[in-house]
MARBA-3410 file (N, C-alpha, C, O; in Angstrom, 1 decimal):
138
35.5,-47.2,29.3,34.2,-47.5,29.8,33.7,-46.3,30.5,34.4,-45.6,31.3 ~ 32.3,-46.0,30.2,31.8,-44.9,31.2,31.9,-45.0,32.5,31.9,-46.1,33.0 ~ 31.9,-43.8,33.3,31.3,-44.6,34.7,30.3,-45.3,34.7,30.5,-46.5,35.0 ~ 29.1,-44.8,34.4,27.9,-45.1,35.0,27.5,-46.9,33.3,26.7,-47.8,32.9 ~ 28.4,-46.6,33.1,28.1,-48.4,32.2,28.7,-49.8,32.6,29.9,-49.9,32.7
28.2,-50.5,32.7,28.2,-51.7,33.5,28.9,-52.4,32.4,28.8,-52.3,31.2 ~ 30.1,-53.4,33.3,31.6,-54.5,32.4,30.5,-54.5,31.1,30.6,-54.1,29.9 ~ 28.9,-55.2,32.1,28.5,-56.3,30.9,28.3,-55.3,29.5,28.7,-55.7,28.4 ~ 27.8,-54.1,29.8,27.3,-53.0,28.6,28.2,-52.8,27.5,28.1,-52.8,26.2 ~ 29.4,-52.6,28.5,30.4,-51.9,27.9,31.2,-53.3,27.1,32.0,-53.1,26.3
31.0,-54.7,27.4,31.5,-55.5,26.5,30.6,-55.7,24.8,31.0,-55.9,23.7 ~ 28.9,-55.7,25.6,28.1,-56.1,24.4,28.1,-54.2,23.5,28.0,-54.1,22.3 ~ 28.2,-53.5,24.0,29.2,-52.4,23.0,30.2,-52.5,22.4,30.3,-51.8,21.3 ~ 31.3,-53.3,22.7,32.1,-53.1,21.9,32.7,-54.7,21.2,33.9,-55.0,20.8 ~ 31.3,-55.6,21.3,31.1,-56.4,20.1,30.1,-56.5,19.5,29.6,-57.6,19.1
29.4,-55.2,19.4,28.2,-54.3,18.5,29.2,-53.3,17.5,28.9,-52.8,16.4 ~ 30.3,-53.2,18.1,31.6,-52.4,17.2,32.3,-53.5,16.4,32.6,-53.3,15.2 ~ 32.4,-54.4,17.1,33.3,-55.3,16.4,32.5,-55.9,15.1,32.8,-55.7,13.9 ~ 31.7,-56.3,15.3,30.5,-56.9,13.7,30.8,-55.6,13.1,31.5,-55.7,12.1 ~ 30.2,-54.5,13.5,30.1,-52.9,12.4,31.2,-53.1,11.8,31.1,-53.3,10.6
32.5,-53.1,12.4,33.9,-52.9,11.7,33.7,-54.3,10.7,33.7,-54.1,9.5 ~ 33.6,-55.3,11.3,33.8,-56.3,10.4,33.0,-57.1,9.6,33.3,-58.3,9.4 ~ 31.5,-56.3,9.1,30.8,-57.1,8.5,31.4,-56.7,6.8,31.1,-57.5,6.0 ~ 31.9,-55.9,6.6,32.6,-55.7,5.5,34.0,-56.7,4.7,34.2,-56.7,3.5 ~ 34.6,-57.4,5.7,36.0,-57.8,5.5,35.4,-59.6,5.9,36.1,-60.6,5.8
34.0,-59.5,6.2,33.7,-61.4,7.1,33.5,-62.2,5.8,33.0,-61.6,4.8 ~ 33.9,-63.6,5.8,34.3,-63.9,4.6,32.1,-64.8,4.4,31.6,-65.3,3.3 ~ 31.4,-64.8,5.4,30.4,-64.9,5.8,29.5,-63.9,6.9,29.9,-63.7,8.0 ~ 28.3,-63.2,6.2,27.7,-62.5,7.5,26.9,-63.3,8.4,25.8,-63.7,8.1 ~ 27.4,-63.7,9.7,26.4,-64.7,10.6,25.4,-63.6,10.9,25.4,-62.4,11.1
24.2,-65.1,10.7,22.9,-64.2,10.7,22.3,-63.8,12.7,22.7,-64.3,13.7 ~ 21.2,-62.9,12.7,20.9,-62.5,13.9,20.5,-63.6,14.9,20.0,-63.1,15.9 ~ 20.7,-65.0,14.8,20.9,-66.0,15.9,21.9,-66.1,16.1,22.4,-65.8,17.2 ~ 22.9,-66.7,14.9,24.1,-67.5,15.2,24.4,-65.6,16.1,24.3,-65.5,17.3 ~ 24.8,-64.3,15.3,25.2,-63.4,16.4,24.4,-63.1,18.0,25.1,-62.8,19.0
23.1,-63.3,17.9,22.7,-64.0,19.7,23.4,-64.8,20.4,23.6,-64.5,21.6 ~ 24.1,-66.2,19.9,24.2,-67.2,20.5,25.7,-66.6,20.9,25.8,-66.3,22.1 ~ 26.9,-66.5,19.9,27.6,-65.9,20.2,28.1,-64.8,21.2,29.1,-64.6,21.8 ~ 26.6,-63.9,21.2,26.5,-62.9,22.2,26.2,-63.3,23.7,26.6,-62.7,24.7 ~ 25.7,-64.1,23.7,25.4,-65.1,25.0,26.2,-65.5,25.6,26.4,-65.3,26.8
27.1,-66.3,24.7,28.3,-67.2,25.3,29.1,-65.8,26.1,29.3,-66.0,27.3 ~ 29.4,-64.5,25.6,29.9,-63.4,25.8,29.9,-62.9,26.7,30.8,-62.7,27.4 ~ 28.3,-62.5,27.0,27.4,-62.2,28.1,27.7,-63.0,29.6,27.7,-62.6,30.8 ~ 27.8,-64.4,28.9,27.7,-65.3,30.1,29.2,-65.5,30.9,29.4,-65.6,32.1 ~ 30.0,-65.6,29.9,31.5,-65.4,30.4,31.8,-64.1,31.3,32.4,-64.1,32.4
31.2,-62.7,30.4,31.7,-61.7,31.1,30.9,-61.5,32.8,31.3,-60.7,33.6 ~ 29.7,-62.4,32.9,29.1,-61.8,34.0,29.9,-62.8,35.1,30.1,-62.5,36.3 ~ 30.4,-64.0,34.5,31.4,-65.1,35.7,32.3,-64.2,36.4,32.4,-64.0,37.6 ~ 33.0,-63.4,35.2,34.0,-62.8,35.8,34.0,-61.3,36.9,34.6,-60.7,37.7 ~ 33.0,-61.3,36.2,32.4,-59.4,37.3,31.5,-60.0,38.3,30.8,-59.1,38.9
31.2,-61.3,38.6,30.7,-61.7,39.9,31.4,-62.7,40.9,31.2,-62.9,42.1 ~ 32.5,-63.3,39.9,33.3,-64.5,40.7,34.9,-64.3,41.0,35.3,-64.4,42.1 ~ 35.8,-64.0,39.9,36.7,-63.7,39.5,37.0,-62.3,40.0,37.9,-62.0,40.8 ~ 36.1,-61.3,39.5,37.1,-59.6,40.1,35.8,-59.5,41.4,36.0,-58.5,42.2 ~ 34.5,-60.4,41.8,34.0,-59.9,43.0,34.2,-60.0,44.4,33.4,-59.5,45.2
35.3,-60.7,44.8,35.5,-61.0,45.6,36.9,-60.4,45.7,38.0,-61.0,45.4 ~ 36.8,-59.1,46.3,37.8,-58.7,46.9,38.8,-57.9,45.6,39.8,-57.2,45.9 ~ 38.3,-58.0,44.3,39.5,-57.8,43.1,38.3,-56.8,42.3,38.1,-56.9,41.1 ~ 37.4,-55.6,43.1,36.4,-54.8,42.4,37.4,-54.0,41.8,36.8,-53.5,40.8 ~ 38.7,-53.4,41.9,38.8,-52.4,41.5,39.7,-53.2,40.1,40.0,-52.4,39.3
40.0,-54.3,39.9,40.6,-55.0,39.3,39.9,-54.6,37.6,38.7,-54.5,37.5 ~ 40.7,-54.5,36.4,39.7,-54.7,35.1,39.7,-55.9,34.7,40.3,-56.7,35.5 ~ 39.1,-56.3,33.4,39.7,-57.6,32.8,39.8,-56.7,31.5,39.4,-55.5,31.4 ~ 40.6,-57.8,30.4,40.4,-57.3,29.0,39.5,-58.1,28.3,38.8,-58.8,29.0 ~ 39.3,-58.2,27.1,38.3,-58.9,26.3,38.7,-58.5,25.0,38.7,-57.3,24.8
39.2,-59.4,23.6,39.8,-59.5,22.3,38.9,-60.0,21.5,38.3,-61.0,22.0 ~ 38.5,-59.6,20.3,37.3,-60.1,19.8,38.0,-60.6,18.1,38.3,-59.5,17.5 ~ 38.1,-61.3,17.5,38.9,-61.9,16.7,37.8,-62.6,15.7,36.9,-63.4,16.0 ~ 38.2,-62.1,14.3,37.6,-62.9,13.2,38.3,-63.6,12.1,38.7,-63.1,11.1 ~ 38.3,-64.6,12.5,38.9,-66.0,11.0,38.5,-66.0,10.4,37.4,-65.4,10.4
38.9,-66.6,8.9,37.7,-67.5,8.0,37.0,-68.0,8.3,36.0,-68.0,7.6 ~ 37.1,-68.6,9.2,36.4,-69.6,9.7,35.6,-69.9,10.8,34.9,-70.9,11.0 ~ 36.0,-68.9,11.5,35.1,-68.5,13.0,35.4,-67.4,13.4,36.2,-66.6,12.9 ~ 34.6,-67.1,14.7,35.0,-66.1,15.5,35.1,-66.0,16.9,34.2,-66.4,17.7 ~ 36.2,-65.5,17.2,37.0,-65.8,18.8,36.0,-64.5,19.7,35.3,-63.7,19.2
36.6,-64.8,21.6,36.4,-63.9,21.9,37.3,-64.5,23.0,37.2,-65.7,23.4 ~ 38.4,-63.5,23.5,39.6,-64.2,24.2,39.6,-63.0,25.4,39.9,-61.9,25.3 ~ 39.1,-63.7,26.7,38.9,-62.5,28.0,40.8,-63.2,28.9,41.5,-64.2,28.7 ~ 40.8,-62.2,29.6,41.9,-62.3,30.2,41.7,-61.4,31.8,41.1,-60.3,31.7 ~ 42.1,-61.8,32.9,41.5,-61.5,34.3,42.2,-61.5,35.2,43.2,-62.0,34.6
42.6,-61.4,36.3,43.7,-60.7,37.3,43.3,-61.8,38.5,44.1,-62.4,39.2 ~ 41.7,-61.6,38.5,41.0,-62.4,39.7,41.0,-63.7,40.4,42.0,-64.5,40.2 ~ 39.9,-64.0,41.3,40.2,-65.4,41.1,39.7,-66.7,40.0,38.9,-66.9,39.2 ~ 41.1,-67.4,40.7,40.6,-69.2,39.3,39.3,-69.1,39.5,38.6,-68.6,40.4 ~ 39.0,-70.1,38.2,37.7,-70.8,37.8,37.8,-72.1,38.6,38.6,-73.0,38.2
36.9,-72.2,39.9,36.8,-73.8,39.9,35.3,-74.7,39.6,34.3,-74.7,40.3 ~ 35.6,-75.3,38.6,34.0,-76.2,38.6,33.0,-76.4,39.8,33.3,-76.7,40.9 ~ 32.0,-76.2,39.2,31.2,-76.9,40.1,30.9,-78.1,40.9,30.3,-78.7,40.0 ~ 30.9,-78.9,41.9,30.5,-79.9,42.4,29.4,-80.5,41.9,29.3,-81.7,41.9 ~ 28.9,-79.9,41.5,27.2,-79.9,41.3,27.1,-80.3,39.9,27.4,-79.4,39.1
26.8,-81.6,39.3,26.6,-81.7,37.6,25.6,-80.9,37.0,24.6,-80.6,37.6 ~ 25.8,-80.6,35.8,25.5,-80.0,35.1,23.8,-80.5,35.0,23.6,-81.7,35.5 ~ 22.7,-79.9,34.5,21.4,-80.5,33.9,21.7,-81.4,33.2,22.8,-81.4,32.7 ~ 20.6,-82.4,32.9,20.2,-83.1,32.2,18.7,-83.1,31.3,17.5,-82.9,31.8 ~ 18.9,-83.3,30.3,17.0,-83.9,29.5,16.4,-84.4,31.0,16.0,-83.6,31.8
16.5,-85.8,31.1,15.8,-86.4,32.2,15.7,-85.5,33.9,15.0,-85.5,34.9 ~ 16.4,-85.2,33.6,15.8,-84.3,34.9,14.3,-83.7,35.9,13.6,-84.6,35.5 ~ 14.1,-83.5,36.1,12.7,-83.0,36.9,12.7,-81.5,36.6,13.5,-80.8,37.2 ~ 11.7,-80.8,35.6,11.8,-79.1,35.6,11.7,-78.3,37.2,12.4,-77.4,37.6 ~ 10.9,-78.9,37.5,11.0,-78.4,38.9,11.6,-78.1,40.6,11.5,-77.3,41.5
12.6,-79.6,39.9,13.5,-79.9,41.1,14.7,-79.4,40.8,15.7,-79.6,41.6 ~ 14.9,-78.6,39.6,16.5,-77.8,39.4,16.3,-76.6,40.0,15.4,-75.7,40.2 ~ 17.6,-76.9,40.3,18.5,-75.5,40.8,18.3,-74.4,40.0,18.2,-74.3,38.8 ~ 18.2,-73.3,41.1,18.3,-71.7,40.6,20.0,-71.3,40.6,20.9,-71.6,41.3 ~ 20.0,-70.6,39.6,21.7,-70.3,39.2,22.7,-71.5,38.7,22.5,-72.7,38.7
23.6,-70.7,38.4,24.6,-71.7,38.1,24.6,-71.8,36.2,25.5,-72.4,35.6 ~ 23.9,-71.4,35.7,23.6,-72.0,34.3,24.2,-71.3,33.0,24.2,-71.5,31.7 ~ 24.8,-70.5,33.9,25.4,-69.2,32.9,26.5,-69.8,31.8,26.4,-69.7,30.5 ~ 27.7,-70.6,32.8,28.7,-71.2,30.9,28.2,-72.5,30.9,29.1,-73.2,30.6 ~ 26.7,-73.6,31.3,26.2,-74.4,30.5,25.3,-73.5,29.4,25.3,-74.0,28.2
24.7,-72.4,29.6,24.3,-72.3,28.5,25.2,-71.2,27.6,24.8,-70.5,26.7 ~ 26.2,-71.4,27.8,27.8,-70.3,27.0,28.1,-71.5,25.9,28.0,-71.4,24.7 ~ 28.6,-72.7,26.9,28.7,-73.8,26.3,27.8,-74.4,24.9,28.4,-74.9,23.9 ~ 26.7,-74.3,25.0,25.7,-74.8,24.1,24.9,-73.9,23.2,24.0,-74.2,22.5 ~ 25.7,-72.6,23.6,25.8,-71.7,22.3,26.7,-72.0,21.3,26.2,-72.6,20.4
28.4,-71.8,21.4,29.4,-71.7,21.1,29.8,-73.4,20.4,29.1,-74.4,20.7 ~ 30.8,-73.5,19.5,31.8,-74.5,19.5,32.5,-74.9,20.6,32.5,-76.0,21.2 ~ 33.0,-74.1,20.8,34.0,-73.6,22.3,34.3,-72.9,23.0,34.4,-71.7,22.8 ~ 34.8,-73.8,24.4,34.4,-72.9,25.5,35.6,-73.0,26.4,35.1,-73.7,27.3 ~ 36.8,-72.7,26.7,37.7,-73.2,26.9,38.6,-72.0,28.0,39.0,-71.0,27.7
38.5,-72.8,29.2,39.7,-71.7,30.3,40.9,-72.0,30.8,40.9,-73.2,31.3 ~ 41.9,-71.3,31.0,43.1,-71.4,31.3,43.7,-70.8,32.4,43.1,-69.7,32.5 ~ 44.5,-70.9,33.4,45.0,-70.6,34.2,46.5,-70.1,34.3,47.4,-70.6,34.9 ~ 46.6,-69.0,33.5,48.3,-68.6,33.2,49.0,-68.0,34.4,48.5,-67.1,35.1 ~ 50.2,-68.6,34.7,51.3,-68.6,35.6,50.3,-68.6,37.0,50.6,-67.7,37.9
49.5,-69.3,37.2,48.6,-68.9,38.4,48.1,-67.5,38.8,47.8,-67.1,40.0 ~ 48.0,-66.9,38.0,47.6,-65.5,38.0,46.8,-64.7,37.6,46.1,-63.8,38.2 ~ 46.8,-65.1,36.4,45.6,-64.7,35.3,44.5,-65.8,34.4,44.7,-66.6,33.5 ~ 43.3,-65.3,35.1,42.2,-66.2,34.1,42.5,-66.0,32.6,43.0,-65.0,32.1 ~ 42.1,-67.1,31.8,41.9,-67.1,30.5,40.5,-67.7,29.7,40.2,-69.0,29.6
39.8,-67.0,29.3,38.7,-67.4,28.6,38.7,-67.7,27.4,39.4,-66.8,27.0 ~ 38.4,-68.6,26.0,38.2,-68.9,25.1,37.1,-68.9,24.4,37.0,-70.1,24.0 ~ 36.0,-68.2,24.0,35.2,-68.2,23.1,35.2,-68.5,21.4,35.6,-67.7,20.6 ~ 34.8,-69.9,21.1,35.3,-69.9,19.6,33.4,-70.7,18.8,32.7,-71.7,19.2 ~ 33.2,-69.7,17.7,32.2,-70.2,17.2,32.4,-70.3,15.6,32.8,-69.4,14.9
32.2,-71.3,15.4,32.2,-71.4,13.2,31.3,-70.5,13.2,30.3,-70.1,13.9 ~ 32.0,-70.1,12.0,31.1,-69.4,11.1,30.1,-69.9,10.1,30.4,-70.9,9.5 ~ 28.7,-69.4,9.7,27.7,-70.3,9.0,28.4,-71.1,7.4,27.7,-71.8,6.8
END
């Protein structure tokens, strides 16, 4: 990564690499949404972790990020040093809700979530975050 390029740049770079390499070998090309939505979920994962996970106290900390293509879908598998993931207290939005009366923030893996298939985190040996990004392919 450059200095002067930011986690998030330098991730949506190098799954602007990963399509290039793999639009040749994908058994399907997902079209310029389904790869937004994908990129979203990405986007939104990676900024959890460069504001929650390595910002508190773990700046000089990296993470990694694996970008993986199936027949059948495509992964994006982050791994982090930082702190756990703990849910929110706070439920998630609803339809019925009031536009007005919601909360600012917070919205980042509901809307990761409702990109993706899946969205899925892990906690290995108490040490290391684990992220799960998984979307079908069209």
């Amino acid at each position: 990564m450059e200095a002067h390029q930011s986690p998030t740049t330098a991730v949506h770079r190098a799954l602007d690499r990963f399509w290039t390499r793999t639009e040749h070998i994908a058994p399907v090309r997902p079209d310029l949404q389904w790869q937004a939505e994908f990129a979203t979920a990405v986007g939104e994962v990676t900024a959890n972790i460069v504001r929650h996970a390595l910002g508190s106290g773990h700046a000089s900390e990296t993470f990694e990020v694996l970008f993986l293509l199936f027949p059948d879908r495509a992964e994006a598998r982050f791994a982090d040093p930082g702190v756990a993931y703990t849910p929110s207290p706070v439920p998630p939005a609803s339809a019925d809700d009031d536009l007005f009366e919601l909360r600012e923030g917070g919205w980042g893996l509901g809307l990761a979530r409702a990109a993706v298939d899946e969205l899925r985190y892990h906690r290995l040996d108490g040490r290391i975050n684990q992220w799960l990004i998984e979307k079908k392919l069209p």
